[in-house]
C-alpha positions in Angstrom: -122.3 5.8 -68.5 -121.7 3.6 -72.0 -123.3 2.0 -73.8 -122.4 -1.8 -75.0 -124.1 -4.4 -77.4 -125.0 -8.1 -75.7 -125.2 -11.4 -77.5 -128.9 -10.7 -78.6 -127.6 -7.0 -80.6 -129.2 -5.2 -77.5 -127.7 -2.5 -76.5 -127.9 -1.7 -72.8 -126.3 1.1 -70.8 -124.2 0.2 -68.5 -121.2 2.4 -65.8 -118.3 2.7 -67.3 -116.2 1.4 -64.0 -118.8 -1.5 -63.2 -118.6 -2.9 -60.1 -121.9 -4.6 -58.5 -123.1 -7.5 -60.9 -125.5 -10.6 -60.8 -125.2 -13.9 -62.7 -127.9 -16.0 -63.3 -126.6 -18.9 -64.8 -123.6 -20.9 -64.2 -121.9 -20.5 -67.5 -121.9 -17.0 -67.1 -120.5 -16.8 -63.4 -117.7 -18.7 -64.6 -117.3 -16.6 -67.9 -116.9 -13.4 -65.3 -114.1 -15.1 -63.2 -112.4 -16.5 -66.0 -111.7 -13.0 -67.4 -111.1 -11.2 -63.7 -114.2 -9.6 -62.7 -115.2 -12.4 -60.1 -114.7 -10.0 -57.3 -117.3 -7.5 -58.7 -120.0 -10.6 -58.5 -122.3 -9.9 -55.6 -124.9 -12.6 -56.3 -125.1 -15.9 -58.3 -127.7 -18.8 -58.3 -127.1 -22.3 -56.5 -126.0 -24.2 -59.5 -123.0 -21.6 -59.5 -120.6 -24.0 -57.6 -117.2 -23.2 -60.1 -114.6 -21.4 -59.2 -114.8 -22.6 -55.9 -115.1 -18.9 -54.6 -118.4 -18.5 -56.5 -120.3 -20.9 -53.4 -119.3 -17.8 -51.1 -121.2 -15.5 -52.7 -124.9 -14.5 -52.0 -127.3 -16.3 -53.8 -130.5 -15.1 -55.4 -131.9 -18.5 -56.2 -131.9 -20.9 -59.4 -131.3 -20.1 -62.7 -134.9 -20.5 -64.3 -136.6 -18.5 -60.6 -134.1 -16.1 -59.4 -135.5 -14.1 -56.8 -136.2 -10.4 -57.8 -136.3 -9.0 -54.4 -132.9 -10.5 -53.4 -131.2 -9.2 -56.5 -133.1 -5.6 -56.5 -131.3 -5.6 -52.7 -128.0 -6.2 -54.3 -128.2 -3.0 -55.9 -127.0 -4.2 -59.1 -125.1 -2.3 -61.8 -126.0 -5.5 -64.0 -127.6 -8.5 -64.0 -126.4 -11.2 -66.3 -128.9 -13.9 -68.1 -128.6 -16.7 -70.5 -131.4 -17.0 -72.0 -134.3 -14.2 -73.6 -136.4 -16.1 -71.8 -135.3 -14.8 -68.7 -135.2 -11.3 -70.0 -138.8 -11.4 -70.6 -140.1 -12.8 -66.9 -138.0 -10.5 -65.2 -136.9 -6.9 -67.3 -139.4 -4.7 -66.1 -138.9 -5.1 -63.0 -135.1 -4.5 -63.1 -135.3 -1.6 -65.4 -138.0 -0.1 -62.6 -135.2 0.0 -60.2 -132.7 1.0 -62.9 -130.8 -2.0 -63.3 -129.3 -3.2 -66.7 -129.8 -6.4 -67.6 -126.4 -8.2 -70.4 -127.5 -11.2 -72.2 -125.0 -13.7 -72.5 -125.9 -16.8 -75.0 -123.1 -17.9 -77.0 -124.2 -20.6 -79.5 -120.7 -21.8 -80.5 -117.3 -22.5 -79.1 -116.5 -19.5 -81.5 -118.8 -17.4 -79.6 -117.8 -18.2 -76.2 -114.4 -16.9 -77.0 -115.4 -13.6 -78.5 -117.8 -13.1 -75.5 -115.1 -13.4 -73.1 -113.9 -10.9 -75.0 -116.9 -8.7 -74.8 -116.9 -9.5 -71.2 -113.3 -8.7 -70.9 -113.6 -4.9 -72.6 -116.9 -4.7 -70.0 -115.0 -4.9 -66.7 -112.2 -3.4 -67.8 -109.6 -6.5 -67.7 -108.1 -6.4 -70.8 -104.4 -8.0 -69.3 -106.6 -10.7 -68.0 -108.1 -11.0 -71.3 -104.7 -10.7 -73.1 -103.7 -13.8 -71.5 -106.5 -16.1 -71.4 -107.8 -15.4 -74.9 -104.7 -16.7 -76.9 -104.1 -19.5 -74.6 -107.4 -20.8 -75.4 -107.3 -20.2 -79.0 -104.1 -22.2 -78.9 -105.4 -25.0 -77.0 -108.4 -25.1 -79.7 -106.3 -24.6 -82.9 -104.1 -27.2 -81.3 -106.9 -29.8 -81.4 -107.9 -28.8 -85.2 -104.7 -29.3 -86.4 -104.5 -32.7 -84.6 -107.8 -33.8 -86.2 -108.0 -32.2 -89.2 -107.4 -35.3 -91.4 -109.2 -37.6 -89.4 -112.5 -39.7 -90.5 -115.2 -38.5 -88.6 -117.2 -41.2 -86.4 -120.4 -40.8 -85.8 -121.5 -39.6 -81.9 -124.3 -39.3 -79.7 -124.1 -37.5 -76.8 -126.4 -38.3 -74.2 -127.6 -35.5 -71.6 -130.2 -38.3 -69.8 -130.9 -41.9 -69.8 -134.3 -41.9 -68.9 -136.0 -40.1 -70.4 -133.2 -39.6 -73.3 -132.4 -36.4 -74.5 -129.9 -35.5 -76.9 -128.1 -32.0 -78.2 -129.6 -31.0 -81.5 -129.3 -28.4 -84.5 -129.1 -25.7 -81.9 -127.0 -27.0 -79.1 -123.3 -25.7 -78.8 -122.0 -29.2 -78.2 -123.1 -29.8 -81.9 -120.5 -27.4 -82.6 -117.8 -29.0 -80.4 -117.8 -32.5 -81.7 -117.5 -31.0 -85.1 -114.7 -29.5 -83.8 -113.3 -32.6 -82.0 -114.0 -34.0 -85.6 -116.7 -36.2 -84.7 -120.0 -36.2 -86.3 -123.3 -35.7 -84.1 -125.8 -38.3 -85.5 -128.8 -35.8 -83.8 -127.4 -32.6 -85.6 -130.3 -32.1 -87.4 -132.9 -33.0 -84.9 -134.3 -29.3 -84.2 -133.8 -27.3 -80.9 -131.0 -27.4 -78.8 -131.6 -30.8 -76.3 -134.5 -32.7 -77.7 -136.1 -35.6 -76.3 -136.1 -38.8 -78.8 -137.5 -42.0 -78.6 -136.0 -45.2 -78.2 -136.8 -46.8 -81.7 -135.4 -43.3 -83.4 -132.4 -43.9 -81.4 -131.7 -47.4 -82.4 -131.6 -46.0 -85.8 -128.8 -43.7 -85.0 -126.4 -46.5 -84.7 -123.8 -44.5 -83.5 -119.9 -45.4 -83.2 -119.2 -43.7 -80.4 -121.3 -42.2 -77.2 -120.6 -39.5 -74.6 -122.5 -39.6 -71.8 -123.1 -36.4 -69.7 -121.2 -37.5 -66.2 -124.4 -37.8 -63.8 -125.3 -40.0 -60.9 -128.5 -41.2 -63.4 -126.9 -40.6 -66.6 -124.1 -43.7 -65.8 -124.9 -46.3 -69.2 -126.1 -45.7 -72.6 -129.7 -46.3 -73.4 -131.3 -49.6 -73.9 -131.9 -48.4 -77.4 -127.9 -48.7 -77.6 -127.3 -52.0 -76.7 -126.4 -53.7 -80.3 -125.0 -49.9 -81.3 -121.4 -50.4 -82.8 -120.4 -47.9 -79.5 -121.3 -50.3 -77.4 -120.4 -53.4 -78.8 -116.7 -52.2 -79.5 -116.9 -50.1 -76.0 -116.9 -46.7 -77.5 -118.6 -45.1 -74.9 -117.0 -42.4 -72.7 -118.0 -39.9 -70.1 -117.4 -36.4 -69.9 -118.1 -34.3 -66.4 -121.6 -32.7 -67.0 -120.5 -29.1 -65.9 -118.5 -29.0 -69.2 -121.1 -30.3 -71.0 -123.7 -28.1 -70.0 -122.2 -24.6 -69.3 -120.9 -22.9 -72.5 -117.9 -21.1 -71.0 -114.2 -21.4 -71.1 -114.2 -24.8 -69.4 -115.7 -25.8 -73.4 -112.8 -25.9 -73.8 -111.7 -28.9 -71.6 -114.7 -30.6 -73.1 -113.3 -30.6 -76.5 -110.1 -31.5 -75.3 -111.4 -34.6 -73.9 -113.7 -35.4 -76.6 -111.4 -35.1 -79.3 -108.9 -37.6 -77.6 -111.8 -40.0 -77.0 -112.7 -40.1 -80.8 -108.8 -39.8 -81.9 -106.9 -41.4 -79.4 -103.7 -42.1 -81.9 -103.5 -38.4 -82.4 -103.3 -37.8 -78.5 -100.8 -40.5 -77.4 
């Protein structure tokens, strides 16, 4: 056995040749098969539908009520979470049957990239690792350096229409669009994705929006409709995966955003 430290400082004892592990979020499956340890997954949750050879594997239910009994029959050497949250409903029961339980909760871009990392030393794929790690640093420095100088407009992301929530102080997409070098108009609204009102959005008056790519999620807000974004059609949508799954595919997301607030830098 060894013993590793998660995103949370836990540390948690793990094999040292791992080779039976859970995911319970989406992020994280992905995160696992972008750093070569996809064929160790023996169970992810229905939302896991990327790489296309996660849908093949069992699943144990949704990310927020996984199903204990299904992953205790998977016979686990981990089981990966997201969120403390989940650590609390369910850590007792997994340490009963001797099962280690990684927390995986990157708040930045930064942090997703030094968790693959962590990920990377965990399963023992350092090649994998040695490849994908600078290749995405590149890909991110090579945005910075295109942006660096730019004038930063200011951007609302919205997650839902109706109701309309937002990403706020403690949402990793605040991070990206200051790496895209936008300004988020909510970054100092607390929490992660909070819910705001329509007249506190009108106020906003943002100059550009990104909507999160969903069948209900297809126009901005009423709130929006004499926003400068919408009169000079600065509004732009971005796949929802991307935006709501803080793995490597972040990575797109800034891509794409940064082009959509810079265009002239990307032609």
């Amino acid at each position: 056995m060894r013993v590793v430290t998660d995103d949370l400082g836990r540390t948690v004892t793990i094999p040292v040749k791992v080779t039976r592990v859970v995911s319970t979020a989406p992020s994280v499956t992905e995160m696992i098969f972008a750093v070569g340890g996809g064929d160790r997954l023996v169970g992810v949750t229905t939302f896991c539908n990327y790489p296309e050879e996660a849908k093949e594997i069992a699943k144990i239910g949704d990310t927020m009520n996984p199903n204990m009994e299904s992953i205790v029959a998977l016979k686990p050497d981990i089981v990966f979470v997201s969120t403390a949250s989940q650590i609390e409903a369910f850590m007792k029961t997994l340490e009963a049957n001797g099962i280690a339980v990684y927390v995986s909760s990157p708040a930045t871009l930064t942090e997703v990239l030094s968790g693959l990392e962590s990920l990377g030393d965990l399963f023992g794929t350092e090649e994998t690792i040695g490849k994908l790690l600078p290749d995405l640093r590149r890909r991110v420095d090579a945005v910075s350096l295109k942006v660096q100088d730019e004038k930063k407009p200011g951007v609302f992301v919205q997650i839902s229409r109706e109701p309309l929530f937002t990403i706020g102080a403690d949402s990793f997409l605040t991070h990206v669009i200051s790496k895209a070098a936008g300004d988020s108009v909510t970054a100092g609204v607390p929490t992660a994705f909070p819910k705001i009102n329509p007249e506190a959005a009108m106020a906003y008056s943002p100059e550009v929006i990104i909507l999160s790519d969903s069948e209900d999620n297809q126009e901005p807000n009423d709130a929006f409709k004499n926003s400068p974004a919408v009169k000079n059609g600065n509004v732009y949508k971005v796949n929802a995966d991307l935006l709501s799954r803080p793995g490597p595919r972040l990575v797109d997301a800034l891509e794409q955003i940064a082009k959509y607030l810079h265009p002239e830098k990307f032609k």
